[in-house]
C-alpha positions as CSV (number, residue, x, y, z in Angstrom):
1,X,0.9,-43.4,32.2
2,X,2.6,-41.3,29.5
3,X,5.0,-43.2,27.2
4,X,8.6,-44.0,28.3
5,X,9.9,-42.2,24.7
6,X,7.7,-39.1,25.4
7,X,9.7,-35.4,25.9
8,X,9.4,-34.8,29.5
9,X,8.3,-31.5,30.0
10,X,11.2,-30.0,31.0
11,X,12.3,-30.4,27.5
12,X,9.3,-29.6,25.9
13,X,9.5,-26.2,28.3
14,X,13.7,-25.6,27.2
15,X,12.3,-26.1,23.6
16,X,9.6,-23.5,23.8
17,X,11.9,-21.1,25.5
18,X,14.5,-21.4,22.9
19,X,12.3,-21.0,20.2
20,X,9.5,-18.5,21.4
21,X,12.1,-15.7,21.4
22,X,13.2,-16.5,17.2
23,X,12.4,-13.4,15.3
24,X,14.8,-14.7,12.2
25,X,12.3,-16.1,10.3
26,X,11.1,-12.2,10.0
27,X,13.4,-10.3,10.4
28,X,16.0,-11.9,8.0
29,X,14.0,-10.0,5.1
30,X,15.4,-7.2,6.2
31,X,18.9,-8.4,5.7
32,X,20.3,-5.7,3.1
33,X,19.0,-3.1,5.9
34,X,21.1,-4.3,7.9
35,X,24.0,-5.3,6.0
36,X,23.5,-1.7,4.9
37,X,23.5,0.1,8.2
38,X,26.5,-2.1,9.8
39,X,28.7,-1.0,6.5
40,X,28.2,2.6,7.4
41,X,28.4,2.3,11.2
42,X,31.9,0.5,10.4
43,X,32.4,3.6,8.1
44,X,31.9,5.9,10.7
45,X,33.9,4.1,13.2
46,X,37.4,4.1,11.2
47,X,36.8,7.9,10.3
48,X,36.4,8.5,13.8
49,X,39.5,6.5,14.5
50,X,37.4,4.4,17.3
51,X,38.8,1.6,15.4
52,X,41.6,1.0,12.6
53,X,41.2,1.5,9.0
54,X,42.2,-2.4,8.4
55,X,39.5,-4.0,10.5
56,X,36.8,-1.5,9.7
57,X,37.7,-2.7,5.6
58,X,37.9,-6.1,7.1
59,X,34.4,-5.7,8.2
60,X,33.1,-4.3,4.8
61,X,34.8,-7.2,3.1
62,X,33.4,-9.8,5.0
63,X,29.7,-8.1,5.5
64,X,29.6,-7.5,1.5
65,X,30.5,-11.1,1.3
66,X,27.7,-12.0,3.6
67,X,25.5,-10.0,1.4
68,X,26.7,-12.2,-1.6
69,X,26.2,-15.4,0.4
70,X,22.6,-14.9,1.5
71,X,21.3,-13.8,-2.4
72,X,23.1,-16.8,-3.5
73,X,21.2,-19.1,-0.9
74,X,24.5,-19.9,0.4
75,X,24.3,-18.6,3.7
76,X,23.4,-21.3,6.6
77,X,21.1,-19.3,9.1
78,X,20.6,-20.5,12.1
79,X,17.7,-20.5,14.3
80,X,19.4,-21.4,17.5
81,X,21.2,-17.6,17.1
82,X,17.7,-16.0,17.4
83,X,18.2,-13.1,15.1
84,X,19.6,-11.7,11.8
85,X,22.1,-9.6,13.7
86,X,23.7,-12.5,15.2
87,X,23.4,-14.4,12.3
88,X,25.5,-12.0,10.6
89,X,27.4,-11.0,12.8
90,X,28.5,-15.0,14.0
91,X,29.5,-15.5,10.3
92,X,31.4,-12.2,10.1
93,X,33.0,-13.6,13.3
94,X,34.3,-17.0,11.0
95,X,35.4,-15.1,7.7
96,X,37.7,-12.4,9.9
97,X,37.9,-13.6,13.1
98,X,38.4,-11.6,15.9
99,X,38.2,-7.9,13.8
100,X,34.3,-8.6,13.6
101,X,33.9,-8.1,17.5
102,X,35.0,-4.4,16.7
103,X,31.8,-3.9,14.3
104,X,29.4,-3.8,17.3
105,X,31.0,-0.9,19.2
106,X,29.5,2.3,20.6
107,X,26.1,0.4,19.2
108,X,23.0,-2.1,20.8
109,X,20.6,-3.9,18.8
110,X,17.9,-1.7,20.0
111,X,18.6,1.3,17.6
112,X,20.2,-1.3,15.4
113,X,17.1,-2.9,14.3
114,X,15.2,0.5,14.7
115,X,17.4,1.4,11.8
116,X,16.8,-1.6,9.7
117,X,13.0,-1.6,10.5
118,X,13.2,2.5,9.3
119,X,15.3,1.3,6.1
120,X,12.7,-1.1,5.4
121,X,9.9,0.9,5.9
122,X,11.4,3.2,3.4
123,X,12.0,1.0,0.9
124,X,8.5,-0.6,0.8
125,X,6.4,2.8,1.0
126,X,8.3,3.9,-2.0
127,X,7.3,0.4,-4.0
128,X,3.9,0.7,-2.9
129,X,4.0,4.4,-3.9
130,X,5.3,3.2,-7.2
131,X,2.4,0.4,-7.7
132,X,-0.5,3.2,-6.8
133,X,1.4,5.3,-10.1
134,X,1.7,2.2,-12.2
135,X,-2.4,1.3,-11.3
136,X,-3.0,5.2,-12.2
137,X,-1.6,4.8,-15.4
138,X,-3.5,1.5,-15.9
139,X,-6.5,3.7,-15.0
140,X,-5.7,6.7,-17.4
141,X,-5.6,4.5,-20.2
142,X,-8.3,2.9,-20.2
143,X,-10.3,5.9,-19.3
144,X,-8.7,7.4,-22.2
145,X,-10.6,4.8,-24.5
146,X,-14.2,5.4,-22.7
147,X,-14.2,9.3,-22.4
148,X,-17.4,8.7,-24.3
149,X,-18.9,5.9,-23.1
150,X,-21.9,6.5,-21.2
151,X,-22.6,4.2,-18.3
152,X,-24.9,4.9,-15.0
153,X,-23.9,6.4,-12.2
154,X,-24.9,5.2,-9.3
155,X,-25.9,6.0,-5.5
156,X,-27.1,3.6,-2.8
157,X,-26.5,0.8,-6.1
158,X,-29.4,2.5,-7.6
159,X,-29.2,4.2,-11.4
160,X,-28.7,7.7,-11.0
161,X,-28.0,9.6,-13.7
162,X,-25.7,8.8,-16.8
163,X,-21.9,9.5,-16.6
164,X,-18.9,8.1,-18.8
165,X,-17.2,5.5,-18.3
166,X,-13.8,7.2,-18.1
167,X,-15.2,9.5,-15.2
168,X,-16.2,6.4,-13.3
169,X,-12.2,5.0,-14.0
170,X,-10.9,8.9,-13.1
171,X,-12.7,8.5,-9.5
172,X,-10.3,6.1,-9.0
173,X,-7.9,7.8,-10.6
174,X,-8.0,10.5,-8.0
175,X,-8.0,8.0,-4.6
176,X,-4.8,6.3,-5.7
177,X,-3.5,9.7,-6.1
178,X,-3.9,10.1,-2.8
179,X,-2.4,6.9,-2.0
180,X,0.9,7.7,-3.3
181,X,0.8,10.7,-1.7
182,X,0.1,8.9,2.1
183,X,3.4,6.7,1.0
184,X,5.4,9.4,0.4
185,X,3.9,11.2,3.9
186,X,5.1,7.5,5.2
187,X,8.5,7.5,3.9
188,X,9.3,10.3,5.4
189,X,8.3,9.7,8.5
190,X,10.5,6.4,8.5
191,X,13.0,8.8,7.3
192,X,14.6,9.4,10.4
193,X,18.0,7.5,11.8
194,X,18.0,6.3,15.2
195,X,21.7,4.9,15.1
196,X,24.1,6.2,17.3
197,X,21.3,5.9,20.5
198,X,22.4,3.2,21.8
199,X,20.3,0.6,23.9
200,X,18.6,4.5,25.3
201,X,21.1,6.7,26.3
202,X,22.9,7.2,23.4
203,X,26.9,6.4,23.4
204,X,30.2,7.5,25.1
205,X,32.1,7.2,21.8
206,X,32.5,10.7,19.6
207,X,30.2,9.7,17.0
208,X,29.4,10.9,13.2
209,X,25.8,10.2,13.3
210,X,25.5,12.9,10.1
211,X,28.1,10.8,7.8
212,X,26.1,7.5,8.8
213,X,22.6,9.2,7.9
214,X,24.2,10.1,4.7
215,X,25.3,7.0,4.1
216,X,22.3,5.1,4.8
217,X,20.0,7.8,3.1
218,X,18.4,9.5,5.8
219,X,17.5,13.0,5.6
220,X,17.8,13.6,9.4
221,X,19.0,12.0,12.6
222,X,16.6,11.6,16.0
223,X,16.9,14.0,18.5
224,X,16.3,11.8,21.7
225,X,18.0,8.6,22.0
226,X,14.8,7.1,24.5
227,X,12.4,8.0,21.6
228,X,14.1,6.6,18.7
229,X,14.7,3.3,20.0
230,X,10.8,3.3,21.0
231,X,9.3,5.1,18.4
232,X,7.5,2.8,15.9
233,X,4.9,5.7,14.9
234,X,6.0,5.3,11.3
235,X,5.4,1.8,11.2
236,X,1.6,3.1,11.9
237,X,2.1,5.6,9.7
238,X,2.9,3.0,6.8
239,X,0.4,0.4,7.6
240,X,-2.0,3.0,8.1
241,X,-1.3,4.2,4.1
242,X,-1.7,0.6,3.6
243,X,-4.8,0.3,4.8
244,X,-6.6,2.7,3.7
245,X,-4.8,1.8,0.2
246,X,-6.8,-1.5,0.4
247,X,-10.0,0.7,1.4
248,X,-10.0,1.5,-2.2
249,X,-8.6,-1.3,-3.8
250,X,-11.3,-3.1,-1.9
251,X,-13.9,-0.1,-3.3
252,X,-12.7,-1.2,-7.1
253,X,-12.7,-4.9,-6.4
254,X,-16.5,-4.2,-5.5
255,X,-17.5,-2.7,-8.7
256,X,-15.6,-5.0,-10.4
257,X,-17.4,-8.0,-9.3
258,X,-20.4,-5.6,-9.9
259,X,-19.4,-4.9,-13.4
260,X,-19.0,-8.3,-14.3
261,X,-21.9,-10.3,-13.1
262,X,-24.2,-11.6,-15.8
263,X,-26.9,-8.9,-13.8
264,X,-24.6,-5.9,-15.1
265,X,-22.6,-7.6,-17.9
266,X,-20.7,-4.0,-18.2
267,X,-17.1,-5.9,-18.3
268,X,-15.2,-9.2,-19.2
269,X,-12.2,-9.9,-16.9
270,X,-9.3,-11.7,-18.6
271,X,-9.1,-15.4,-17.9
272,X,-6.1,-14.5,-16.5
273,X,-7.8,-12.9,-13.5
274,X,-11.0,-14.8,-13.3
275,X,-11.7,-18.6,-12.8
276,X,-14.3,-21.2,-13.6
277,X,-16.3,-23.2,-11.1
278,X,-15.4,-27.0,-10.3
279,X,-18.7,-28.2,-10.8
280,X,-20.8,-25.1,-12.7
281,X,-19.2,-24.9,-16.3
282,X,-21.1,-21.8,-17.3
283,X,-19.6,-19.9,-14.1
284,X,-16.5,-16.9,-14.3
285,X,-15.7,-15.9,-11.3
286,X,-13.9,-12.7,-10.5
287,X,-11.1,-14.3,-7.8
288,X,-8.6,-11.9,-7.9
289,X,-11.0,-9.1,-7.0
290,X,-12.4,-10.8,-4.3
291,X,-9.6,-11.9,-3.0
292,X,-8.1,-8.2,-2.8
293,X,-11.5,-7.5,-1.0
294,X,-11.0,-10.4,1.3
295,X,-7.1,-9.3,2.2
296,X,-8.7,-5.6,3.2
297,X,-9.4,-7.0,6.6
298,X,-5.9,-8.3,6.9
299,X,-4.3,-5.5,6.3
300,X,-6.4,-3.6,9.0
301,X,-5.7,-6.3,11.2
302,X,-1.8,-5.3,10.9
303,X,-2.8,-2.2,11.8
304,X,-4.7,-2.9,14.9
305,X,-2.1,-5.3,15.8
306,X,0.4,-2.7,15.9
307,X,-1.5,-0.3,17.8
308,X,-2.5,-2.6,20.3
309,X,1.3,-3.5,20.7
310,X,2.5,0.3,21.4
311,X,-0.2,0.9,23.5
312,X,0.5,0.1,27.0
313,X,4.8,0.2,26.5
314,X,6.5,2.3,29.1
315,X,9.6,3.8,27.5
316,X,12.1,3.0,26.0
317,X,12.8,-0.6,24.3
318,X,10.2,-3.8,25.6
319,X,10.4,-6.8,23.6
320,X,7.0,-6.6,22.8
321,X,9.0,-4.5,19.9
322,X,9.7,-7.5,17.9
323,X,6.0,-8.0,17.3
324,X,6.1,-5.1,14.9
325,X,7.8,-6.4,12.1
326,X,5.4,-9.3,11.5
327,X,2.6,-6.9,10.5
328,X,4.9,-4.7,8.7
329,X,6.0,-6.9,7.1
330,X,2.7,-8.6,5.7
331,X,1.1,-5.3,5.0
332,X,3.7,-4.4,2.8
333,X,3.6,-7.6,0.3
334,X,-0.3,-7.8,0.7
335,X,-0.9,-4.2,-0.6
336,X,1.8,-4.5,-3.4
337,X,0.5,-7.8,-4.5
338,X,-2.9,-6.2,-4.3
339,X,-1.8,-3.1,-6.5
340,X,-0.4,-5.3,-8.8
341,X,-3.3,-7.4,-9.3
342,X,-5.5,-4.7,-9.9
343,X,-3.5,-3.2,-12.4
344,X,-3.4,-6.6,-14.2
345,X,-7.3,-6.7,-14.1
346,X,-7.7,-3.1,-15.3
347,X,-5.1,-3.3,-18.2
348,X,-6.7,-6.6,-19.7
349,X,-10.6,-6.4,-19.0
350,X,-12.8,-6.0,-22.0
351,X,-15.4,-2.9,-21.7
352,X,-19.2,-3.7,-22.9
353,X,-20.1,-0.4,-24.4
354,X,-23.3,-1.5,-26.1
355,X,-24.3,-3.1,-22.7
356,X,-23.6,0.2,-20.3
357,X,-25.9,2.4,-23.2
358,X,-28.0,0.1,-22.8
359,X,-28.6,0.4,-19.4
360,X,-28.4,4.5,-19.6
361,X,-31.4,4.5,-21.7
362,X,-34.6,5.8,-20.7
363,X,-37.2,8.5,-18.4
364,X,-36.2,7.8,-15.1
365,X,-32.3,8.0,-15.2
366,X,-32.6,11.4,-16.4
367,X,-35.0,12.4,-13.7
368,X,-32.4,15.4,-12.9
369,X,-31.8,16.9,-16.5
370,X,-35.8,17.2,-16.7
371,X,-36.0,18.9,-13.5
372,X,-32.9,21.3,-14.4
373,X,-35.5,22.0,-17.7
374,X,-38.4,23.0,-15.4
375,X,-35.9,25.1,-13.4
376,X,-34.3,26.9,-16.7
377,X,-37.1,27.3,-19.1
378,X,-40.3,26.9,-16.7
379,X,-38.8,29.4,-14.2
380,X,-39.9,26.8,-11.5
381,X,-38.4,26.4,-7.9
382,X,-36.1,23.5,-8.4
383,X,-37.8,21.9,-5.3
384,X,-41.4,22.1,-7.3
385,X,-39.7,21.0,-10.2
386,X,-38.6,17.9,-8.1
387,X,-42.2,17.0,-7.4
388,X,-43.5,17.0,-10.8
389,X,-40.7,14.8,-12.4
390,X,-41.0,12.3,-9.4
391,X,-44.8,12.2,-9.9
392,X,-44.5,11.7,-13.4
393,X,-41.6,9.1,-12.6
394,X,-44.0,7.1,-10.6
395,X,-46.9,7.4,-12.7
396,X,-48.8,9.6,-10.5
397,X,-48.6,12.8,-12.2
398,X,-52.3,15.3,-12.3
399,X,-51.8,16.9,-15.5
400,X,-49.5,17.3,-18.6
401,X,-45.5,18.2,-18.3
402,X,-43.6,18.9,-21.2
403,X,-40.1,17.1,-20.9
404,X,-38.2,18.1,-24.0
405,X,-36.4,15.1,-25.5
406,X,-33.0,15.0,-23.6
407,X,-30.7,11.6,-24.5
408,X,-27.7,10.5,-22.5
409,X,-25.2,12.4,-24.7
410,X,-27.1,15.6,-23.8
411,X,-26.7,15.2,-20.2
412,X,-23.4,14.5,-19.9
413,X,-22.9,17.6,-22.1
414,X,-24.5,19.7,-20.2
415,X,-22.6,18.5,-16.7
416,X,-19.4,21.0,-18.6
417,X,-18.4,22.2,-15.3
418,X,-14.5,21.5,-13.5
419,X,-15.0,18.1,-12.2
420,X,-17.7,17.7,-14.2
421,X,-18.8,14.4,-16.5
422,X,-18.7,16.2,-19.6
423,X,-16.5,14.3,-22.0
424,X,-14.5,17.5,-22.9
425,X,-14.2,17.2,-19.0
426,X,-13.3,14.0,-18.9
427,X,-10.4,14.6,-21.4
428,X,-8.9,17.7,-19.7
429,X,-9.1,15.5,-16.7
430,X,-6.8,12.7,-18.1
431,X,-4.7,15.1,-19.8
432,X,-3.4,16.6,-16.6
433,X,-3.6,13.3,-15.1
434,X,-1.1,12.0,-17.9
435,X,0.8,15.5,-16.8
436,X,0.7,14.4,-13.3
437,X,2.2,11.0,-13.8
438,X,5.1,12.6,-16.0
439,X,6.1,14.8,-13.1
440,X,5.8,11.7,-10.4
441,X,8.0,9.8,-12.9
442,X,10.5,12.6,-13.6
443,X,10.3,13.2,-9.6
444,X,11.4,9.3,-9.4
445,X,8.3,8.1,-8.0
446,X,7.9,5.4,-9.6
């Protein structure tokens, strides 16, 4: 028989009710969202003259106040009031009493928190777009030192032929390009405002969405009320830029760990982002890039959480909605802690020149300059050109082929072609790439 001190299960059933329903924990991160947007709707009230001038300033007063409170880590939020909106809005309630029941007018919480979650979205693509620049520039610099360095390309992780080392870092270079780019694409597709829909139907007050958009810092306003306060497409849109952020942060990590195993020896990591063994002494291993490699799946994860969320919602607002934010949420700080890390590990890691010529040296990596040679000065077919230097690769070649003598510096020299690994290549390359960041800076991008 159970205990006579055990919770019955009624209460056990009352206490699972109460709290499966909390979304504070997540969704008091968003609190300057949403301290933001109740400001402006205020705003917009009093101009509207749906409510006075002295409780609309009341409400600032008191929300600013509240603002002040939570950055302090004065505010007392309570679990038992489910959500940051009635968090807030029960302590605007005790600093100006009856004027804070005003605030909530000619709005719902469905296009309420459809505005914070926009705001938030905002906020975060533009700091992640801002970590891709900063790793960019980590990238450009050190490419900048290696223009020369020759190192092996590879394909399939076989040597391939020789390249610099700074045209390996510009590869990279070039996908976190693209990565700021898909946060900007994200941004503005959070850059909507859905306030001023209502719970769906939109409101029978005559509201200023415009001056509230303005306020808030969005460019337009939605067009249907059902939509906005159901539309979480650019909350796919972010974590989708987040993901495939992590695609090549996870790319890097990989030839990083590559890099600076004893088999490759090409880089030292800083101590700072590397760590010994607890029982092998001679052991470094490379933690934060595995780690970033490891969080790749979690941040696809977000993604397919989300998706599988919106799937099967008939229109407009479900509850299943409050699952969004969680993945958000987590996407956002794993990618920018990500960025940041990899940054850190590009800015400090030591470069083995002597070990990457080493390991460019010799016949068989330069299988393609002597087969270009057959081409130019034999006047062969390239494809019987290929034969003869993979015979002679393997040892099985029938007669004598003269291979002029071709080092690595030769090859990359002769690759002077846009896009190419010629170091004079390789340095217009980061020149426009220092250009590119310049504009991106001046454009406030990061």
């Amino acid at each position: 028989m159970p205990s006579s001190d055990a919770p019955s299960s009624s209460i056990r059933g009352s206490q699972l009710a109460s709290d499966f329903t909390v979304s504070l924990d997540i969704d008091r991160r968003m609190y300057r969202e949403d301290i933001a947007g109740s400001i402006a709707h205020a705003e917009m009230l009093a101009k509207q003259d749906i409510i006075s001038e002295s409780d609309a300033a009341s409400i600032v007063e008191g929300l600013r106040k509240i603002q002040d409170e939570i950055e302090s880590g004065e505010f007392e939020w309570k679990p038992d009031l489910e959500d940051i909106h009635i968090n807030v809005e029960s302590r605007l309630y005790e600093l100006i009493g009856e004027a804070a029941g005003r605030l909530h007018t000619a709005r719902s919480r469905n296009d309420q928190v459809a505005t914070d979650a926009r705001l938030y979205a905002k906020r975060v693509a533009a700091e992640c777009r801002s970590a891709c620049r900063q790793l960019q520039r980590a990238l450009l610099d050190r490419a900048e030192e290696n223009i020369e360095t020759v190192v092996p390309g590879y394909t399939h992780l076989q040597r391939a032929q020789p390249v610099t080392f700074g045209h390996v870092l510009m590869a990279y270079f070039e996908m976190f390009g693209r990565d700021a780019a898909s946060f900007t694409q994200a941004e503005t597709s959070a850059d909507v405002m859905p306030l001023g829909s209502g719970a769906l139907a939109g409101a029978t007050y005559p509201l200023d969405r415009e001056f509230v958009a303005e306020r808030l810092g969005f460019s337009a306003i939605s067009k249907n009320s059902m939509d906005a306060v159901s539309d979480r497409d650019f909350i796919l849109d972010f974590i989708f830029a987040t993901s495939k952020t992590m695609t090549h942060l996870s790319r890097l990590c990989e030839d990083i760990v590559i890099w600076s195993s004893e088999e490759f020896g090409f880089i030292r990591l800083s101590d700072a982002y590397s760590s010994g063994s607890s029982m092998m002494p001679q052991k470094r291993n490379p933690d934060f890039a595995e780690l970033i490699r490891g969080k790749t799946g979690r941040v696809y994860g977000s993604l397919i959480s989300v998706l599988t969320t919106l799937k099967g919602l008939p229109l407009t607002y479900n509850r299943d909605l409050q699952e969004d934010k969680p993945p958000l949420m987590d996407a956002a700080v794993t990618t920018l802690s990500s960025l940041t890390a990899a940054r850190g590990m590009i800015a400090e890691m030591t470069v083995h020149a002597d070990q990457m010529a080493a390991a460019s040296e010799g016949r068989a990596i330069l299988a393609t300059d002597y087969a270009d040679h057959l081409v130019r000065d034999g006047g062969l077919p390239f494809r019987e050109a290929y034969v003869q230097v993979a015979a002679h690769t393997r040892g099985e070649a029938t007669g004598n082929v003269d291979f002029p003598e071709i080092s690595a510096a030769d090859s990359l020299a002769a690759r002077d072609v846009p896009g190419g690994t010629a170091p004079s290549r390789v340095r217009e390359a980061i020149i426009n790439g220092y250009g590119d960041l310049w504009s991106a800076r001046l454009g406030g991008e990061w």
